[in-house]
C-alpha positions, 0 to 999 in steps of 0.5 A, a space after each residue: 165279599 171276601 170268603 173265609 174258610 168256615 170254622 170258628 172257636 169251638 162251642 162251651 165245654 161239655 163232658 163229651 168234648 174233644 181236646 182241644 188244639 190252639 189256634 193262634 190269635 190275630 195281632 193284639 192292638 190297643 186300636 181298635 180300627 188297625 186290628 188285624 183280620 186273616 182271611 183263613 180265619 172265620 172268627 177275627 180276633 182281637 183282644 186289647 191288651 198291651 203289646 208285652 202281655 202275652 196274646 189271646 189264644 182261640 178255642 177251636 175243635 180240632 181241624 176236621 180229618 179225612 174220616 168222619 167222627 161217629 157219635 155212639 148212642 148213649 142210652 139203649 133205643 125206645 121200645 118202639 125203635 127195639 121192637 124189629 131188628 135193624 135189618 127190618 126197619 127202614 133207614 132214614 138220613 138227616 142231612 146237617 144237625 141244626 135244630 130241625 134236623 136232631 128234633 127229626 131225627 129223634 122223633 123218627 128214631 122213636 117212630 121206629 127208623 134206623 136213623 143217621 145224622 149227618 154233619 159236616 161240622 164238628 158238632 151238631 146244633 147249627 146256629 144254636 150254640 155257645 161258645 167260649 175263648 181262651 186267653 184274655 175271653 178264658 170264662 166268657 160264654 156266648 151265645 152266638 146264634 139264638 139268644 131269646 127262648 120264645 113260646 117255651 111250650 114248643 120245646 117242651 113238645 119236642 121232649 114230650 114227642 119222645 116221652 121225655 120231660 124238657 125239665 130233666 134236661 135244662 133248667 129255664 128262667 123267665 127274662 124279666 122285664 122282657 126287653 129295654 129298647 134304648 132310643 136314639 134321644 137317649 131315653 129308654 122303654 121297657 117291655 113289661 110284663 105287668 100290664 098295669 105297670 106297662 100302662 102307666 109306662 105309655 100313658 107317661 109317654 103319651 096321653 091315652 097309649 095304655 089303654 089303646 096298649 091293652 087293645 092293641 095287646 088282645 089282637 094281637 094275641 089273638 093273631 098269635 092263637 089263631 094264626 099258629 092253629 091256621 098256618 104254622 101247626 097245619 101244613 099249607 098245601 094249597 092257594 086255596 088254605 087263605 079263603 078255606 073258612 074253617 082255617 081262616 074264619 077263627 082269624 078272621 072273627 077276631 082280627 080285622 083282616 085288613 090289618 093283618 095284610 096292610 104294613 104293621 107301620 099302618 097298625 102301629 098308626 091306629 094305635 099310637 102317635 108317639 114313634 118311639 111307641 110305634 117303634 117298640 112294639 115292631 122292632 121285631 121284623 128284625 127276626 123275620 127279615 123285614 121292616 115295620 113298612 112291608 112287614 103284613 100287620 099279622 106278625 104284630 103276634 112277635 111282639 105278643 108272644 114276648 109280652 104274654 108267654 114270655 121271653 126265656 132263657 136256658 140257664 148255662 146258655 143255648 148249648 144246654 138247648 143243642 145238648 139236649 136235643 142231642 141227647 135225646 137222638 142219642 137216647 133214641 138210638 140215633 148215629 150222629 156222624 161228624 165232620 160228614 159233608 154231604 155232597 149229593 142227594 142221589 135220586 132216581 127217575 120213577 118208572 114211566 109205567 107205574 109212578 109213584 108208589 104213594 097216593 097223591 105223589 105228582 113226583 117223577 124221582 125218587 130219593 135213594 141216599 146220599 153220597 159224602 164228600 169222601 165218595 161213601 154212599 148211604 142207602 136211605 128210605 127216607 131223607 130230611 135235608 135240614 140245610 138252608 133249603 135254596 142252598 139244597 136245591 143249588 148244592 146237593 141235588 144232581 142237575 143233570 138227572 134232575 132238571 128240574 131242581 135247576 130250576 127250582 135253584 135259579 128260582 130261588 136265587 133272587 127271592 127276597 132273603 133276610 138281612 145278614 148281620 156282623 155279630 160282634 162278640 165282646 169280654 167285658 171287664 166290668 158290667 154295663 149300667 142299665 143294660 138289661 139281658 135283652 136290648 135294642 137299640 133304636 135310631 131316631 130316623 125311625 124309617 131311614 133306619 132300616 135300609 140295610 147298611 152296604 158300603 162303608 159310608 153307610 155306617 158314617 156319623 151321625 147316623 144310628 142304627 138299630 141292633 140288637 144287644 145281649 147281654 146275659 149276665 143279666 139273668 145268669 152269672 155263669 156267662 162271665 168271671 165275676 164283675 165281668 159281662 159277656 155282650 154280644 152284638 148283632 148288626 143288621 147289614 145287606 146280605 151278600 146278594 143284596 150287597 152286591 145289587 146296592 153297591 152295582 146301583 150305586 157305582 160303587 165297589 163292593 167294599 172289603 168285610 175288613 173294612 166292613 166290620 171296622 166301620 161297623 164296629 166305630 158306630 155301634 161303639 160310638 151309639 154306646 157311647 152317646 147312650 152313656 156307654 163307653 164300653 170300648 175301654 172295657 173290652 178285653 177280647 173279641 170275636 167277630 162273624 162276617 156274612 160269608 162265614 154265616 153262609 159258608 159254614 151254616 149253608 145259609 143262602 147269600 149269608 141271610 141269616 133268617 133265612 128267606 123273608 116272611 113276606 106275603 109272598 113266601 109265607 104258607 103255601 108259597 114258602 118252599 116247598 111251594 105247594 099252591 096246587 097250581 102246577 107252573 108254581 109247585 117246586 117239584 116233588 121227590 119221593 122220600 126227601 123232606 125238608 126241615 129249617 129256617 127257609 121252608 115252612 113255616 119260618 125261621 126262630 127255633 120254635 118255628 122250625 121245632 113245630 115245622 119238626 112235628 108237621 113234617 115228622 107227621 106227613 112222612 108217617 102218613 106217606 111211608 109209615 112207622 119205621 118197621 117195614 112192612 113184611 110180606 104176607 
């Protein structure tokens, strides 16, 4: 696939924001299939507007310059961060400013670490953002990475970690009804939160499914509750977690094992007849990259967590999520430094006749710092990489005077990763009937449907797909001028590893993202269409994200967007950094370097990676202590 410089317009304004400069738009055009794609553009614009009206203009943060740019703290640093001069704390880095890596940095800097994060964009947040246009998308906000708030309770832990309360910092409103699943007969389904009401939704569709709805509803809860106190609120350490009964036996008691471990398609069969039912309650292994035919019955708990905590939405969109979240690092006294690409991990061998100093180590390096782009070196007692992990051990860590991180990037590098997605971004002069805040739209060919989208022909008619539909103007006007929608799009397609293997397999070339992209957008217009939908006519201005910008501007291996699968396989002790205990299988270990993100334990979404925070925040206070340095007696 073709690469594209990564930069994109810039995120909604906020009081901290810098001045922005134009960046001219792509040719304007009343034809959809002949706009104009710039390959040194990451976002393809295109706004339909008559030739004579004057063009569309991107918003964009100014170009990165040569020297980074150094966020101040904002609020004095929490007495535990107070306590000792600088010179007496240690120093940790985080390295990138996603989710993980700003809730690290401000439970690290509460903890008493000088801490530095570094980002090579020119903001924090990661995939966590909104963002906005100008010109013909002027007042028009999108969400361009999460859209959904699942398990709100998650974030209020982050803000209560540090002695803060999440609703001084944003306010948030329950989604309801959850969901709209729009199938491919052109009939629709409603995830409700009312259980009698869901009830006689199913029982309409098939005889029976609403009481077999209430079952199927109590497992899975319960795979939720127990799964989360065994897998994901503890860390995995050894093969030996999935037989050791005081984990698993709670799990085991409430939830047949084998439906855990089959496919959920297996499952849903139990439950329900009807595919279309079957359908509603598994669309989900979207998110974690998979399928309800190799999905393990286990994440059944996706679908019970939208239905019983929830699905949420921070009003003013997701940036209130990446504002807060800085907001507290900057409270905690935390640097943020921007536009600071990080070009090397530096570690060190330990000595052959002492080892590791911490108990337990089998490491045979140390972290010392970090090396920027620009040549500077940071000194660090501790570093948490936030990147997309296989991109850290390919990218960030010397080869040469580590062996071992080679390998352990060659292992990586044909493990089974998620899909990829082509977000379309769309400014909508007028609202969309029928359309909730949150929709999926189903194909008819409920298997054929999940076989990712590869070549150009893969999107031909009659065919449907399933994606996914945002449209929040639902639940909060701010996201667009008055009588207007803002409705972002996101497609699954192959990721670009995947891509290449299919087309490889086929005989056929690996087709431009250009072309990619047009054929993409025709079906999901035209899926609009057959829904009762011509929104075409009604678009104003779109942007569009490709998978080589997903991997080249968020470090997201092979532009998989969830990171790696969830499958058996890469889940608990054998998700990097694998720790099963048995040597040949272990990634190698490094003292003082942590990971945090979508593709290390336990799994990609925002209060996974928040609660992979709190484990890993928890193992670097056991291995290196609170903040303070020890002083010599």
């Amino acid at each position: 696939s073709t690469t594209h410089r990564p930069s994109r317009p810039r995120p909604a304004p906020r009081a901290s924001d810098r001045p922005a400069r134009s960046l001219k738009p792509a040719r304007a055009s009343r034809d959809f299939r002949t706009v104009s794609f710039r390959p040194s553009l990451p976002m393809f614009a295109h706004a339909r507007v008559p030739a004579a009206s004057p063009r569309a203009a991107w918003r964009r943060s100014p170009a990165r310059s040569s020297r980074a740019v150094v966020r101040a703290s904002i609020a004095e640093p929490s007495p535990p961060a107070a306590a000792a001069k600088a010179g007496d704390k240690q120093t940790a880095i985080v390295v990138g400013g996603g989710v993980g890596g700003l809730g690290m940095a401000s439970r690290l800097a509460h903890a008493g670490y000088d801490v530095t994060i570094l980002e090579k964009n020119l903001d924090t947040g990661g995939r966590c953002r909104s963002e906005s246009f100008e010109g013909k998308g002027e007042g028009y906000r999108f969400d361009t990475g999460p859209s959904l708030m699942l398990l709100p309770d998650r974030y209020r832990e982050q803000f209560t970690a540090v002695g803060k309360n999440l609703h001084d910092y944003m306010d948030i409103e329950r989604v309801d009804p959850a969901y709209r699943a729009h199938f491919g007969d052109h009939t629709t389904l409603d995830l409700l939160y009312d259980t009698e009401k869901m009830r006689a939704q199913l029982d309409a569709v098939e005889e029976g499914a609403g009481g077999r709805y209430i079952d199927w509803l109590g497992r899975a809860r319960a795979s939720l509750d127990y799964g989360v106190a065994a897998f994901i609120e503890k860390d995995a350490n050894s093969i030996l977690d999935f037989v050791d009964l005081r984990r698993v036996g709670p799990l085991a008691l409430a939830v047949n094992p084998v439906d855990l471990l089959l496919p959920q398609f297996n499952q849903m069969a139990k439950y329900f007849k009807n595919e279309k039912l079957r359908a509603l309650f598994s669309y989900q292994e979207l998110y974690v990259g998979l399928s309800p035919y190799n999905a393990p019955g286990v994440f059944s708990l996706l679908a019970a967590t939208e239905l019983t905590d929830g699905v949420w939405y921070p009003i003013g969109g997701f940036d209130k999520v990446r504002q807060s979240l800085q907001k507290l690092a900057d409270e905690e006294g935390v640097k943020t430094r921007l536009g600071a690409e990080v070009s090397k991990i530096v570690t060190e061998p330990l000595p052959d006749e002492t080892g590791s100093a911490i108990k337990g180590s089998k490491a045979t390096q140390r972290v010392t710092g970090v090396r920027l782009e620009s040549g500077e070196f940071l000194n660090a007692d501790v570093v948490v990489a936030n990147p997309d992990l296989p991109c850290v051990w390919e990218q960030m860590i010397d080869h040469e005077t580590f062996p071992e991180a080679k390998k352990e990037a060659e292992r990586w590098e044909d493990a089974e990763y998620s899909c990829s997605v082509i977000e379309f971004n769309w400014c909508l002069d007028e609202t969309v009937p029928d359309l909730l805040h949150h929709n999926v739209f189903l194909s008819g060919d409920y298997k054929g449907s999940w076989e990712r989208p590869a070549v150009v022909e893969d999107f031909a008619e009659p065919k449907q797909h399933n994606f996914y539909c945002h449209n929040p103007v639902y639940t909060d006007k701010s996201c667009a001028p008055e009588g207007g929608a803002s409705v972002m799009v996101l497609l699954p397609v192959a990721n670009i590893n995947e891509q290449a293997k299919i087309c490889k397999k086929r005989g056929l070339p690996v087709p431009s993202e250009e072309d990619m992209v047009n054929a993409a957008r025709e079906a999901v217009l035209r899926r609009f269409k057959e829904a009762g939908k011509d929104i075409e006519k009604n678009i104003v201005s779109e942007s569009v994200t490709t998978p080589s910008q997903w991997q080249e501007r968020f470090n997201i291996k092979h532009g998989a967007v969830f990171g790696l699968s969830h499958g058996l396989t890469q889940l608990a002790a054998f998700r990097p950094p694998v720790r099963t205990g048995i040597p040949q299988l272990d990634s190698p270990e490094v003292d003082g370097l942590h990971f945090v993100g979508a593709s290390t334990r336990p799994g990609n979404g925002v209060p996974l990676v928040l609660m992979g925070v709190k484990v890993v925040f928890e193992k670097i206070m056991e291995l290196h202590g609170a903040g303070v340095k020890a002083t010599k007696q």
